[in-house]
C-alpha positions in Angstrom: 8.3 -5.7 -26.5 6.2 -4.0 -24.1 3.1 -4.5 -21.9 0.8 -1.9 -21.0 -1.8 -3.0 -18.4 -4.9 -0.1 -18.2 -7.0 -0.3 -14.4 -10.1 1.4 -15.1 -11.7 2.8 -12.0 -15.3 4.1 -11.9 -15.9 6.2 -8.6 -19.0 8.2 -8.9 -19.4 10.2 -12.7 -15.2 10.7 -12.6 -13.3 7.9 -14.3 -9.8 7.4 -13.5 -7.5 5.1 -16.2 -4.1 4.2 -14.7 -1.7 2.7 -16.9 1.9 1.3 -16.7 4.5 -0.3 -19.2 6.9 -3.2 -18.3 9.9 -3.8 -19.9 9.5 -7.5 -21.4 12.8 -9.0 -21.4 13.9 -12.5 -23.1 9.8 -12.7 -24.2 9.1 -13.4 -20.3 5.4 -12.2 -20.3 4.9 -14.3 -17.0 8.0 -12.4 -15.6 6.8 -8.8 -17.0 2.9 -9.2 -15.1 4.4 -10.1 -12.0 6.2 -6.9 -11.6 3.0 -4.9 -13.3 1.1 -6.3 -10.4 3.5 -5.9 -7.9 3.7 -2.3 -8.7 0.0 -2.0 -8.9 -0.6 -3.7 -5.2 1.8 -1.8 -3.7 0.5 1.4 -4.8 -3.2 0.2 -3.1 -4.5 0.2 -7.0 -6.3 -3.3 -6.6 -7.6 -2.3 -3.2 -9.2 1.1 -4.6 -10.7 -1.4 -7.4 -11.8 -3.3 -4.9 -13.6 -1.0 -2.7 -15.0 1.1 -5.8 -16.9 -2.1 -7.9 -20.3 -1.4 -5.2 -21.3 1.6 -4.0 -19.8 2.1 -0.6 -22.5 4.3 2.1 -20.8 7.4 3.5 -21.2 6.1 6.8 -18.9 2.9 6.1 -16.5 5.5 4.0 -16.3 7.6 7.0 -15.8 4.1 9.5 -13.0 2.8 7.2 -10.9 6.1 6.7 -11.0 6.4 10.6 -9.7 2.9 11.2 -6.9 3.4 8.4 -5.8 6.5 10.1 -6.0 4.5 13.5 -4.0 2.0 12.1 -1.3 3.8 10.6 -0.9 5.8 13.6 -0.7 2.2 16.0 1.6 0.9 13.3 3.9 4.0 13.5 4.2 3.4 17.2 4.8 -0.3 17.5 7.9 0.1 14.8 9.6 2.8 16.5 9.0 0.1 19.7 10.3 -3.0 17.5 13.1 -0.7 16.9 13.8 0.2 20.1 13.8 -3.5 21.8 15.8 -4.5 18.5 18.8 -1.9 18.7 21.7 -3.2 20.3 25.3 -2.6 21.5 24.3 0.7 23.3 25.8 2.2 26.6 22.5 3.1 28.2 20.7 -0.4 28.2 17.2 1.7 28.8 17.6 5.1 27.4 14.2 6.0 29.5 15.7 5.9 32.7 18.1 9.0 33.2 21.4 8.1 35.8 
């Protein structure tokens, strides 16, 4: 048994239908649309649902795609610092200062 859940997303005249198929296993339907949303949330399908139900002014567009881009690039930096504090077991304690 299979289940196919469509996402139909209006932006503008261009329609876009995204579709994926989940193995149900057992007959765990409950099971199968956890996974079907999981993959859909994590691909940002519900966000771009989301954003596209009202019309969204250019302005706003431009504001939000800015403060993504700012927020991946702040992101980016504080992991490679969490990793950086995290590592352990090196020889140079503070690989910043040169001996």
């Amino acid at each position: 048994m299979f289940i196919t859940q469509a996402l139909r997303i209006t932006s503008g005249l261009t329609e876009k239908f995204i579709g994926r198929t989940v193995l149900v296993r057992a007959g765990d339907v409950d099971g199968a649309m956890r996974v079907l949303n999981r993959i859909m949330g994590s691909e940002g399908l519900f966000d771009i649902y989301r954003r596209t139900r009202t019309y969204e002014k250019p302005f706003n567009t431009r504001r939000r795609v800015n403060w993504e881009l700012c927020k991946a690039v702040y992101n980016e930096d504080m992991d490679r610092k969490i990793k950086l504090v995290m590592r352990t077991n090196r020889l140079q304690k503070d690989p910043a200062v040169h001996l």
